[in-house]
Biopython code that builds the backbone (N, CA, C, O; Angstrom):
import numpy as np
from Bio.PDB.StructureBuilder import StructureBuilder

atoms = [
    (1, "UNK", "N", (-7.909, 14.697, 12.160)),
    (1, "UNK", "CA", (-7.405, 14.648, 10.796)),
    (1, "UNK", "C", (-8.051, 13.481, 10.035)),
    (1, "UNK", "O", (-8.484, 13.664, 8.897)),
    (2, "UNK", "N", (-8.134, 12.145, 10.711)),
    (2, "UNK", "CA", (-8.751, 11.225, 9.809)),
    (2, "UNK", "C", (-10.157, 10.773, 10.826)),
    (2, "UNK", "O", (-10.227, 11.223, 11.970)),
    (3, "UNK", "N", (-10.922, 10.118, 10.436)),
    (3, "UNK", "CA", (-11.774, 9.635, 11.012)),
    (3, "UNK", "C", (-11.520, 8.385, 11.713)),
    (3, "UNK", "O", (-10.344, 8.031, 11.628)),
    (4, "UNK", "N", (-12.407, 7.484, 12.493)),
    (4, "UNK", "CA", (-12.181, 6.704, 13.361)),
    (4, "UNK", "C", (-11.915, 5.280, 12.367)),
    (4, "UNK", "O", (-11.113, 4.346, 12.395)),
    (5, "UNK", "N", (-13.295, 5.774, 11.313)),
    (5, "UNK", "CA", (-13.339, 4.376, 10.339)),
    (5, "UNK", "C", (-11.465, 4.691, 9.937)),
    (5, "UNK", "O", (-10.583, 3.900, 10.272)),
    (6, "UNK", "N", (-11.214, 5.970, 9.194)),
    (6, "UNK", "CA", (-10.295, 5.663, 8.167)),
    (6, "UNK", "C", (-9.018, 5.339, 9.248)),
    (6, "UNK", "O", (-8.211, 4.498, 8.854)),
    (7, "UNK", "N", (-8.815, 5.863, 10.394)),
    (7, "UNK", "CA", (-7.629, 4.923, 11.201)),
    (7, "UNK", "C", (-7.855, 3.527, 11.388)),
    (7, "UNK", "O", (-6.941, 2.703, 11.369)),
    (8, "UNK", "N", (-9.211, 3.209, 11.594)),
    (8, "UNK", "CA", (-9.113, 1.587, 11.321)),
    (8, "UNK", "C", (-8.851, 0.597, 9.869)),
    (8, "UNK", "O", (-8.668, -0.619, 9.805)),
    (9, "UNK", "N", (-8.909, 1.582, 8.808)),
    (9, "UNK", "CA", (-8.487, 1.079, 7.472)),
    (9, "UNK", "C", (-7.038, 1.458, 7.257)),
    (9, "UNK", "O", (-6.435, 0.934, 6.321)),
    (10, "UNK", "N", (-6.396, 2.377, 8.096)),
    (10, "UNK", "CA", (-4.922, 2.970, 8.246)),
    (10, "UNK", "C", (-4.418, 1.500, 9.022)),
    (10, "UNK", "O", (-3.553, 0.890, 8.395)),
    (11, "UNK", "N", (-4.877, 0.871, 10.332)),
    (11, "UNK", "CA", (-4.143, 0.124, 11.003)),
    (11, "UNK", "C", (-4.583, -1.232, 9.982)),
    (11, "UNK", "O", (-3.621, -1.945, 9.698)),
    (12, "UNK", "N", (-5.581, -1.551, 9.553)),
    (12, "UNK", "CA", (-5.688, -2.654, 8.769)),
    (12, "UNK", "C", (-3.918, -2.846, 7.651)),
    (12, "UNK", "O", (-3.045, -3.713, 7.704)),
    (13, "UNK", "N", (-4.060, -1.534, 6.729)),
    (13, "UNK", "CA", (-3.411, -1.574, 6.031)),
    (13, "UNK", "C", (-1.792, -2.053, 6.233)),
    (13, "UNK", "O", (-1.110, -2.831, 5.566)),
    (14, "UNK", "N", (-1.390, -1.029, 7.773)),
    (14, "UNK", "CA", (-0.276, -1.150, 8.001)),
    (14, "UNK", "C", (-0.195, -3.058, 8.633)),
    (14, "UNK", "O", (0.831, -3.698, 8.400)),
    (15, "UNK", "N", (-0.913, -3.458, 9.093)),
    (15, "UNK", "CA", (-0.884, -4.957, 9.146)),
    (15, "UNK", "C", (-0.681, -5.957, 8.484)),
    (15, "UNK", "O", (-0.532, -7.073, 8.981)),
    (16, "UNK", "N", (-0.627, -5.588, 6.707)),
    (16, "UNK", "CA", (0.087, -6.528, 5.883)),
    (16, "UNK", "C", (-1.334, -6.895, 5.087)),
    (16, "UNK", "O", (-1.172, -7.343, 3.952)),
    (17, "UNK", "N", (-3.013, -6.723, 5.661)),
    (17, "UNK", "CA", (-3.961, -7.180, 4.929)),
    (17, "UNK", "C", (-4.219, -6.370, 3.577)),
    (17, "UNK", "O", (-4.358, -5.147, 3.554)),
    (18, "UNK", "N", (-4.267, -7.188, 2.463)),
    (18, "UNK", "CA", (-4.588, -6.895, 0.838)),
    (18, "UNK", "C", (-5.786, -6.134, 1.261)),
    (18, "UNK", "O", (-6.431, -6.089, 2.309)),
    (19, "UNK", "N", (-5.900, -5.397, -0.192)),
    (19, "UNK", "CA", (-7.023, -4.270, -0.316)),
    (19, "UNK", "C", (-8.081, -5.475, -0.724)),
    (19, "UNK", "O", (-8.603, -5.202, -1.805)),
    (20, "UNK", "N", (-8.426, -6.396, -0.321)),
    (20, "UNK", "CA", (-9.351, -7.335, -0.587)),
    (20, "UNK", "C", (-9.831, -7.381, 0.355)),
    (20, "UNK", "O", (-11.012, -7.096, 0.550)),
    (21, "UNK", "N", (-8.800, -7.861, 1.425)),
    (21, "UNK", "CA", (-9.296, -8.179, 2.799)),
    (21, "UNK", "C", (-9.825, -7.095, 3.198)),
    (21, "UNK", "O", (-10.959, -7.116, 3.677)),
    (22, "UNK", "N", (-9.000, -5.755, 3.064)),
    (22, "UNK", "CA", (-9.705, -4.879, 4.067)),
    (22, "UNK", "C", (-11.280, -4.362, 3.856)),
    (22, "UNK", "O", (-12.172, -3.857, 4.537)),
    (23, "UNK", "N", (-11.036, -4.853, 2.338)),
    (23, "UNK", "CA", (-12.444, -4.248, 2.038)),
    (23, "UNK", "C", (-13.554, -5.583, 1.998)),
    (23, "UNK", "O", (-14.691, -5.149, 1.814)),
    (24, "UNK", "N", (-13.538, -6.268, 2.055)),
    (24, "UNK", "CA", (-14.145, -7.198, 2.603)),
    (24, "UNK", "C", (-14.970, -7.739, 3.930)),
    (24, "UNK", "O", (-15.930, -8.463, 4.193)),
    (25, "UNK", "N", (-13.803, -6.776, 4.717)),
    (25, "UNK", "CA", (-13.773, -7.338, 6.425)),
    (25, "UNK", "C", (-14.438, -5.700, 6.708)),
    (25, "UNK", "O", (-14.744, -5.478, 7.880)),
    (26, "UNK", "N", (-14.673, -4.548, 5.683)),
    (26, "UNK", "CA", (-15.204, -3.253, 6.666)),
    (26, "UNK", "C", (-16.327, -3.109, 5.393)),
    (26, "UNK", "O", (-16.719, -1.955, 5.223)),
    (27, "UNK", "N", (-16.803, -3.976, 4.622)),
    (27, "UNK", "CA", (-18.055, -3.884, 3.711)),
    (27, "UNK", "C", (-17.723, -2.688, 2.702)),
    (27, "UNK", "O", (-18.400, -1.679, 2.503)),
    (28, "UNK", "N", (-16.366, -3.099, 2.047)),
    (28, "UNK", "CA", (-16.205, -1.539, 1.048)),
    (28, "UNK", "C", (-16.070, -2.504, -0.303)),
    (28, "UNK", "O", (-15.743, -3.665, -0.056)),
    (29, "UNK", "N", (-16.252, -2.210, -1.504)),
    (29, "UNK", "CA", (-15.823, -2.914, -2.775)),
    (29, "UNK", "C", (-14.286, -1.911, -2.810)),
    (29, "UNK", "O", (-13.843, -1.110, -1.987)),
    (30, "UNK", "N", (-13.689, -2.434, -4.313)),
    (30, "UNK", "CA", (-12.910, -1.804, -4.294)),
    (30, "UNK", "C", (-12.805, -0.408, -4.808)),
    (30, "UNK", "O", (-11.751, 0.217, -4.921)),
    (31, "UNK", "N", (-13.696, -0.088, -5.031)),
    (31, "UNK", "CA", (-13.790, 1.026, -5.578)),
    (31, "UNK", "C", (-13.664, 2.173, -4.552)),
    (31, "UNK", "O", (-12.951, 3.172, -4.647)),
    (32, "UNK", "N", (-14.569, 1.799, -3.469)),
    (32, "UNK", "CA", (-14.712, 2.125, -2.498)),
    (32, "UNK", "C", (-14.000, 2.238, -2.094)),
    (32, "UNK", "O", (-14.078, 3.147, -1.268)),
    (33, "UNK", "N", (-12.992, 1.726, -2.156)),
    (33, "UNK", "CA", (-11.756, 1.232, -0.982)),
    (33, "UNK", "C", (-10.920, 2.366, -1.239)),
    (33, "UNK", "O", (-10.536, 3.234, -0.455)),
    (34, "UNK", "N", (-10.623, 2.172, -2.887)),
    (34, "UNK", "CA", (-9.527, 3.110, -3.316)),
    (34, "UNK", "C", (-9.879, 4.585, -2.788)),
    (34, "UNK", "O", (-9.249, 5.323, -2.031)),
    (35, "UNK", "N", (-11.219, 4.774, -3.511)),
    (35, "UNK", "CA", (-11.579, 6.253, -2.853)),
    (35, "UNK", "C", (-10.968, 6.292, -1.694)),
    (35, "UNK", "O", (-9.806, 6.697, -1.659)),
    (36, "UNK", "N", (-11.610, 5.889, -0.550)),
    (36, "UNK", "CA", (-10.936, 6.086, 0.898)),
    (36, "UNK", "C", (-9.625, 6.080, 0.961)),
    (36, "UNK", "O", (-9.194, 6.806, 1.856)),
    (37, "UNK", "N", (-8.877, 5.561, 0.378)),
    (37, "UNK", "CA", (-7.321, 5.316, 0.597)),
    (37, "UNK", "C", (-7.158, 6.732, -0.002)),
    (37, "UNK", "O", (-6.607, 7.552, 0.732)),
    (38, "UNK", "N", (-7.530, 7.111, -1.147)),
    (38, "UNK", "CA", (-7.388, 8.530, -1.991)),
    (38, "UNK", "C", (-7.643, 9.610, -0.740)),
    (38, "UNK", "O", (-6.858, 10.225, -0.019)),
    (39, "UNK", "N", (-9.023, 9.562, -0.811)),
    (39, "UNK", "CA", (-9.128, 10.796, 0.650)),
    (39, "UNK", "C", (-8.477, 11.000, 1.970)),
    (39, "UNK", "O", (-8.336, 12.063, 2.574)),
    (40, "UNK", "N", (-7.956, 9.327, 2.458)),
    (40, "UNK", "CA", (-7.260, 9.464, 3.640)),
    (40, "UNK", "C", (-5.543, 9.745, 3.176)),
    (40, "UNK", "O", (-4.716, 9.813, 4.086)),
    (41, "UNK", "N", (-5.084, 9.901, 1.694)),
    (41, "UNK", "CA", (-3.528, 10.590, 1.200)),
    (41, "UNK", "C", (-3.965, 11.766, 1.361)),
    (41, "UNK", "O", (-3.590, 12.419, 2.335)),
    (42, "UNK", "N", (-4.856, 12.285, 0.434)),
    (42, "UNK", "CA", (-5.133, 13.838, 0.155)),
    (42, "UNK", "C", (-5.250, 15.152, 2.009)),
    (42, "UNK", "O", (-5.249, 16.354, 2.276)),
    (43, "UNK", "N", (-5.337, 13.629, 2.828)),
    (43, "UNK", "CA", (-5.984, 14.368, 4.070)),
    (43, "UNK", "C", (-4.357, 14.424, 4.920)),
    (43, "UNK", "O", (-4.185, 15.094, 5.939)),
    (44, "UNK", "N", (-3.519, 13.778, 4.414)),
    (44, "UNK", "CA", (-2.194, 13.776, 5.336)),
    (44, "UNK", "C", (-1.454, 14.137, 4.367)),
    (44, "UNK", "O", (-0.332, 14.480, 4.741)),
    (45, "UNK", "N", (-1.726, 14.229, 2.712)),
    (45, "UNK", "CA", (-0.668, 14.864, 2.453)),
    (45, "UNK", "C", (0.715, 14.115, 1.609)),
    (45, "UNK", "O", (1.856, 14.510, 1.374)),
    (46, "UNK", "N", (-0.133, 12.677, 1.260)),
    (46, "UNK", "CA", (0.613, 11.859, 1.076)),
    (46, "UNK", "C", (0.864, 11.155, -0.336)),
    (46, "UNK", "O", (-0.024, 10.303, -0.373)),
    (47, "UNK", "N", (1.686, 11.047, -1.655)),
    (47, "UNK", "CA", (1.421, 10.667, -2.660)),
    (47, "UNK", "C", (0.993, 9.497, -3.209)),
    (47, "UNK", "O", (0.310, 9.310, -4.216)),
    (48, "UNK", "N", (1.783, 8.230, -1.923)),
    (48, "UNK", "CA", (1.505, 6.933, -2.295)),
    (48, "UNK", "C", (1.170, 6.482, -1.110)),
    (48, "UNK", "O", (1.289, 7.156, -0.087)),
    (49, "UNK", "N", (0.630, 5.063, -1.154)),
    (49, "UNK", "CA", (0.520, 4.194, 0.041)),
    (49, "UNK", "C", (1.596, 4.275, 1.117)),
    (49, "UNK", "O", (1.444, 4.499, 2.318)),
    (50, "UNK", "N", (3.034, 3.981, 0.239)),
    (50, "UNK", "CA", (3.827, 4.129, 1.320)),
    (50, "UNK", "C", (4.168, 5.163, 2.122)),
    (50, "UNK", "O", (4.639, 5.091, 3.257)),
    (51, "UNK", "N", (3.793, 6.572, 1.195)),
    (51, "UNK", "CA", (3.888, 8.054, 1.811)),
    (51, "UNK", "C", (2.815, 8.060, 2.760)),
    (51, "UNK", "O", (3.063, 8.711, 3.774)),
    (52, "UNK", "N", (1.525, 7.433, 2.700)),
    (52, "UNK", "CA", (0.558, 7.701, 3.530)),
    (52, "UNK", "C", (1.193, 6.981, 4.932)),
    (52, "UNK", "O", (1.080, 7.621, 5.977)),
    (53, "UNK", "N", (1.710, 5.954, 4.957)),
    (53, "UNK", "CA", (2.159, 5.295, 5.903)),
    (53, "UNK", "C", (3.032, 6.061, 6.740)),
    (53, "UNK", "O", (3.047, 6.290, 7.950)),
    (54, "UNK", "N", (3.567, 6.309, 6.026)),
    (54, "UNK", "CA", (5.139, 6.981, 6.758)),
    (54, "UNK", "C", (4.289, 8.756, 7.254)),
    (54, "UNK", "O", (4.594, 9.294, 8.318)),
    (55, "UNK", "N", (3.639, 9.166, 6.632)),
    (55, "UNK", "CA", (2.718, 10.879, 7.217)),
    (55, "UNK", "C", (2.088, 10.154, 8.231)),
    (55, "UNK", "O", (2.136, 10.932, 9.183)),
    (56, "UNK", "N", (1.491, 9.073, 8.631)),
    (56, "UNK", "CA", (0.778, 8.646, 9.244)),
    (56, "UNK", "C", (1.232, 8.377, 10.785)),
    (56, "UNK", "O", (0.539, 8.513, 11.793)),
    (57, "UNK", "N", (2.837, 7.882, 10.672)),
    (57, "UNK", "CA", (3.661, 7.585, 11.703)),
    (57, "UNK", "C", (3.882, 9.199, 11.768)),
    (57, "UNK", "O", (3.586, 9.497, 12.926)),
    (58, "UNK", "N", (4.222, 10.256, 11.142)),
    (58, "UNK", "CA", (4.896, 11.610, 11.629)),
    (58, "UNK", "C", (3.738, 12.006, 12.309)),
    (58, "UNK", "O", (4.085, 12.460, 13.399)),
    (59, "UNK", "N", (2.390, 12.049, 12.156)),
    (59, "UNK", "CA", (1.398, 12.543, 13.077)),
    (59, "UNK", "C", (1.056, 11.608, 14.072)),
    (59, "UNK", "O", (-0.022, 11.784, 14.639)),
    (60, "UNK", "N", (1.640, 10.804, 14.347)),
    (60, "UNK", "CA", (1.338, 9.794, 15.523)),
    (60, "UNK", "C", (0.067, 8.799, 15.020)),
    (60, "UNK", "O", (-0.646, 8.659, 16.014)),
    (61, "UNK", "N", (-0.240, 8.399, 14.411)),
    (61, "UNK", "CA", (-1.548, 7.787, 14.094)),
    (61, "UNK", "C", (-1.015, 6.505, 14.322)),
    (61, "UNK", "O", (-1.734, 5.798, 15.028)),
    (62, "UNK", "N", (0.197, 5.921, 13.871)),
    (62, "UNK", "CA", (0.686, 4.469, 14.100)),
    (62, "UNK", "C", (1.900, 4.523, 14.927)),
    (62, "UNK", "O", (2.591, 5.539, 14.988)),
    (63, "UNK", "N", (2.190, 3.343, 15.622)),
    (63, "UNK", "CA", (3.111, 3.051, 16.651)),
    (63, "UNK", "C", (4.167, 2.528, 15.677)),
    (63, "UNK", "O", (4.123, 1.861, 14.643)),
    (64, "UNK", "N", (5.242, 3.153, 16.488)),
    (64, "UNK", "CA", (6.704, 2.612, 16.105)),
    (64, "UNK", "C", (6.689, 1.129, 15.536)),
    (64, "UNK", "O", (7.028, 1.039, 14.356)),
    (65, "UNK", "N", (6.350, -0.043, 16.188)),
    (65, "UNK", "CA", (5.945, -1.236, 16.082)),
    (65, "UNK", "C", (4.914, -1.407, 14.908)),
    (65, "UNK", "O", (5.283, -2.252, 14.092)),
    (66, "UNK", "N", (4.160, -1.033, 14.731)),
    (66, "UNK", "CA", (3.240, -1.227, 13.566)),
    (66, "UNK", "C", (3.813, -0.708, 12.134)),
    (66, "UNK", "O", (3.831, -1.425, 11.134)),
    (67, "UNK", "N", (4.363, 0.874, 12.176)),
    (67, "UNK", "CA", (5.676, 1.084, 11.217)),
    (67, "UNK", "C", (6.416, 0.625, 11.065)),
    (67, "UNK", "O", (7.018, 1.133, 10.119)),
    (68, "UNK", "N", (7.246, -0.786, 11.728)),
    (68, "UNK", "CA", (8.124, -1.559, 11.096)),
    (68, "UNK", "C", (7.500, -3.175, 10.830)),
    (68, "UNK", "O", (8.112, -4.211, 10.569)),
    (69, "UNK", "N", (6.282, -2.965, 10.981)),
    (69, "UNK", "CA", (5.430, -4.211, 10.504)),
    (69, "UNK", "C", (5.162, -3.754, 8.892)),
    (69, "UNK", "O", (5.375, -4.287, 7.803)),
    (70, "UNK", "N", (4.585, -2.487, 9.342)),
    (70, "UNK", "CA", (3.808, -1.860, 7.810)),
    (70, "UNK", "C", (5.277, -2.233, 6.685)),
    (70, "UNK", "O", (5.242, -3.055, 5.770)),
    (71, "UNK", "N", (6.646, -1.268, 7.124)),
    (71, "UNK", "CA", (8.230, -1.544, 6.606)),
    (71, "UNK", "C", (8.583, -2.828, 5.649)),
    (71, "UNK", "O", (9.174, -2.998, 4.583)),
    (72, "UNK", "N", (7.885, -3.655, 6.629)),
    (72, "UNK", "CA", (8.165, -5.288, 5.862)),
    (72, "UNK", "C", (7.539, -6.024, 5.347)),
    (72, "UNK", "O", (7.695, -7.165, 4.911)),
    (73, "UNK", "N", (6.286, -4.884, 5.430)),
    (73, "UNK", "CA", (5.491, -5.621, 4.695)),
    (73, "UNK", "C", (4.882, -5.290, 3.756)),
    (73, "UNK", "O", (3.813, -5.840, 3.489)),
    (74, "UNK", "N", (5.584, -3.938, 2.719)),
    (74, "UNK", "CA", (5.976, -3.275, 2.044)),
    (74, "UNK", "C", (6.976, -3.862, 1.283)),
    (74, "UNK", "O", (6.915, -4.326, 0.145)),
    (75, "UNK", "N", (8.046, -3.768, 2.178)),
    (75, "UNK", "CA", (8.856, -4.567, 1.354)),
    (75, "UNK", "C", (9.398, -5.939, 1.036)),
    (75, "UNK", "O", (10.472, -6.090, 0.455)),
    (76, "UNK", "N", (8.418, -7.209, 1.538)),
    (76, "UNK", "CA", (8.048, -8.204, 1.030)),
    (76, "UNK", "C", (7.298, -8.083, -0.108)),
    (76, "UNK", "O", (7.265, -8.785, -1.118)),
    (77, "UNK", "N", (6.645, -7.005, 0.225)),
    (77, "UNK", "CA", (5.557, -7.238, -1.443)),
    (77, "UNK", "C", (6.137, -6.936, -2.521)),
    (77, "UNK", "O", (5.400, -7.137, -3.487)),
    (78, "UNK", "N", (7.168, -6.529, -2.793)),
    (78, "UNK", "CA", (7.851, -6.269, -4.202)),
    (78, "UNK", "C", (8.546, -7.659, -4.365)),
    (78, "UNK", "O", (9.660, -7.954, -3.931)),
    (79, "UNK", "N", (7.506, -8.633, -5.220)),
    (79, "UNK", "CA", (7.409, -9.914, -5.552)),
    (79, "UNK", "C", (8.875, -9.693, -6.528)),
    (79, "UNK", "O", (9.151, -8.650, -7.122)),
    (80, "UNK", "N", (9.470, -10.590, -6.519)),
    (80, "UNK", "CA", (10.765, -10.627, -7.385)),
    (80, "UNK", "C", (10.076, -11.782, -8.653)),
    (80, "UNK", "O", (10.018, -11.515, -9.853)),
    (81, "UNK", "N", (9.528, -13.287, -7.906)),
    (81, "UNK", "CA", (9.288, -14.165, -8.662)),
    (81, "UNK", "C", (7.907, -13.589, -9.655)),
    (81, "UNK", "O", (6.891, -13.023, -9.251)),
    (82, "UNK", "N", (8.254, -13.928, -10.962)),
    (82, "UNK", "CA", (7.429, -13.024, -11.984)),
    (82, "UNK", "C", (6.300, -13.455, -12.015)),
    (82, "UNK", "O", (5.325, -12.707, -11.935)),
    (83, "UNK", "N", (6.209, -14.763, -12.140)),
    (83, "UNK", "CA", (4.952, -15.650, -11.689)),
    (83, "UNK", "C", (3.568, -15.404, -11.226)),
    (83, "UNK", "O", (2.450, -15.493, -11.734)),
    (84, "UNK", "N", (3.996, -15.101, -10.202)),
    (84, "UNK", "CA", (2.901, -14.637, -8.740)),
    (84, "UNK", "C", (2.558, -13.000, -9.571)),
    (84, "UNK", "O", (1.353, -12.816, -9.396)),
    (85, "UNK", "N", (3.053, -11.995, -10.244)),
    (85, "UNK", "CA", (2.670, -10.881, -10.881)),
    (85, "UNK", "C", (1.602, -11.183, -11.587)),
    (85, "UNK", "O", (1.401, -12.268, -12.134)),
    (86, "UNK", "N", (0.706, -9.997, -11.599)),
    (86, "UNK", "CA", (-0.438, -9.546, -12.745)),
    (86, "UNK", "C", (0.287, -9.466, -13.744)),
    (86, "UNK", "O", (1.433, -9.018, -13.721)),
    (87, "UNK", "N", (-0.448, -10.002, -14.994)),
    (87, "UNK", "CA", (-0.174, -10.094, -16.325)),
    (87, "UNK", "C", (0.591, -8.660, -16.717)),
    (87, "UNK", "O", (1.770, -8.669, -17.073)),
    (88, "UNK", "N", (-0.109, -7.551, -16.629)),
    (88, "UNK", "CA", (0.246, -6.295, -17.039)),
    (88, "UNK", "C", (1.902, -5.940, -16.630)),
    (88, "UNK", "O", (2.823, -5.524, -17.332)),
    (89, "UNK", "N", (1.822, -6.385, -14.835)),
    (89, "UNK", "CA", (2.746, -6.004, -14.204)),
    (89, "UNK", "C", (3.967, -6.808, -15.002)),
    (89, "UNK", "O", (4.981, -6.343, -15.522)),
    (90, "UNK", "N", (3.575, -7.968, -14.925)),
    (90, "UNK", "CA", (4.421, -8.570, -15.922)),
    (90, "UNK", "C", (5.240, -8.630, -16.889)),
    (90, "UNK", "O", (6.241, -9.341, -16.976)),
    (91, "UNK", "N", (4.697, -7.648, -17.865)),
    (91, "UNK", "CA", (5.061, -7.139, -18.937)),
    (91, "UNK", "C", (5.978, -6.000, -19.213)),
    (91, "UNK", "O", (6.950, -5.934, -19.966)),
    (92, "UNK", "N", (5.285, -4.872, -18.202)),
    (92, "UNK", "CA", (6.541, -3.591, -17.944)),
    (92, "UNK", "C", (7.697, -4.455, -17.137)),
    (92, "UNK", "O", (8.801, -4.137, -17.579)),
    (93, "UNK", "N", (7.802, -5.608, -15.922)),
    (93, "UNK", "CA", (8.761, -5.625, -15.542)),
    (93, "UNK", "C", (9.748, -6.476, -16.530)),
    (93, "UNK", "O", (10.959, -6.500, -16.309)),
    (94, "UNK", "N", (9.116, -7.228, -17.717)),
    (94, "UNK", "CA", (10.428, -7.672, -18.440)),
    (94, "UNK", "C", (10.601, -6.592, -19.471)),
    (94, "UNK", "O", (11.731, -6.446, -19.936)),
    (95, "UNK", "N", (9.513, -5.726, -19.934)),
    (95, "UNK", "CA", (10.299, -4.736, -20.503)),
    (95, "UNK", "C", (11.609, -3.862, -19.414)),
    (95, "UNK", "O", (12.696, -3.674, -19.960)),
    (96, "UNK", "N", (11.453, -3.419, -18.065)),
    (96, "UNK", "CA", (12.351, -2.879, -17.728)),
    (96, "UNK", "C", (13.305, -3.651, -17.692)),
    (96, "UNK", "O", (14.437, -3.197, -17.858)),
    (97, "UNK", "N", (13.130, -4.815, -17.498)),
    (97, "UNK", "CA", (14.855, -6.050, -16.957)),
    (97, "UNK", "C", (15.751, -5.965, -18.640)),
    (97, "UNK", "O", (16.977, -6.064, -18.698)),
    (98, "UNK", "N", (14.913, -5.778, -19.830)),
    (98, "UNK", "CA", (14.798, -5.896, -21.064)),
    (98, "UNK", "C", (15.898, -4.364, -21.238)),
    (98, "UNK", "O", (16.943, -4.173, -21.859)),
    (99, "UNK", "N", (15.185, -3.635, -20.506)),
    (99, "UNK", "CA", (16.385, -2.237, -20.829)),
    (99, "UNK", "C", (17.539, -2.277, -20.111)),
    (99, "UNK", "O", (18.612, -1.892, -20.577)),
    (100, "UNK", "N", (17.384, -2.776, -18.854)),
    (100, "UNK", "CA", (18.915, -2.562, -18.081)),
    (100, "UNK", "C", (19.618, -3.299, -18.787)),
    (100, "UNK", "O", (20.753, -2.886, -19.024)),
    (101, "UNK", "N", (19.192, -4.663, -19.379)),
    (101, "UNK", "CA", (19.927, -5.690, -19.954)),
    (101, "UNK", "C", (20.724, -4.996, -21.044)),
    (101, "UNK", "O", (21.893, -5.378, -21.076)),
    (102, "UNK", "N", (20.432, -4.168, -21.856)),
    (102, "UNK", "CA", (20.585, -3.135, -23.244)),
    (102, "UNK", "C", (21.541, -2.521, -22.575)),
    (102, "UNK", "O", (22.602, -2.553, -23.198)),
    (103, "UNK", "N", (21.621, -1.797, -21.229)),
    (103, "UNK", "CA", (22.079, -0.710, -20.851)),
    (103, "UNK", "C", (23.553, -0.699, -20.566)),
    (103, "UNK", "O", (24.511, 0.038, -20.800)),
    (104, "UNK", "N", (23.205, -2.374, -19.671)),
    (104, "UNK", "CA", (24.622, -2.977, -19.331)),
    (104, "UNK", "C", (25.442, -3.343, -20.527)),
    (104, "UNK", "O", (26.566, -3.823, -20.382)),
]
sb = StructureBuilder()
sb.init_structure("model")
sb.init_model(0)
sb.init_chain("A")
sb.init_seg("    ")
for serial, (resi, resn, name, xyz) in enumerate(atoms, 1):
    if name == "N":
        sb.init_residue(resn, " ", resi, " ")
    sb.init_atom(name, np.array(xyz, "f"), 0.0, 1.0, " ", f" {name:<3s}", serial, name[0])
structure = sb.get_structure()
């Protein structure tokens, strides 16, 4: 189903390393990178990173143990402090805090 490279950019990923590192450490830019990440969803079936992860564990490609590495390290990355965010990201998240605030 995937190739040898793209399980080694599958186990990179689930290890917590940025799409910098990985593409850095296997000679891809990012462009590159994304493609591959694109072809290795389209090939399992998967909509997002985290869907690829989780199709990835249902076909056996990653160990129980590496799925609850990938788990936390997933969900460490949803930075709370606004700071550390890209400018852009930035912006939709005080527009959304901006609507619940309205809502409440």
């Amino acid at each position: 189903m995937l190739s040898p490279f793209q399980k080694h950019l599958l186990k990179d990923l689930a290890q917590g390393k940025t799409h910098y590192e990985i593409g850095a450490s296997n000679g891809l830019n990012q462009t590159e990178l994304n493609i591959e990440l694109r072809n290795m969803q389209a090939r399992v079936g998967a909509k997002t990173l985290a869907h690829l992860m989780h199709r990835a564990w249902e076909l056996g490609l990653l160990s129980a143990r590496t799925l609850c590495l990938c788990i936390a390290v997933f969900g460490a990355s949803q930075s709370t402090d606004v700071q550390k965010m890209r400018p852009v990201r930035i912006a939709r998240t005080q527009i959304r805090v901006t609507r619940r605030q309205e809502v409440a």
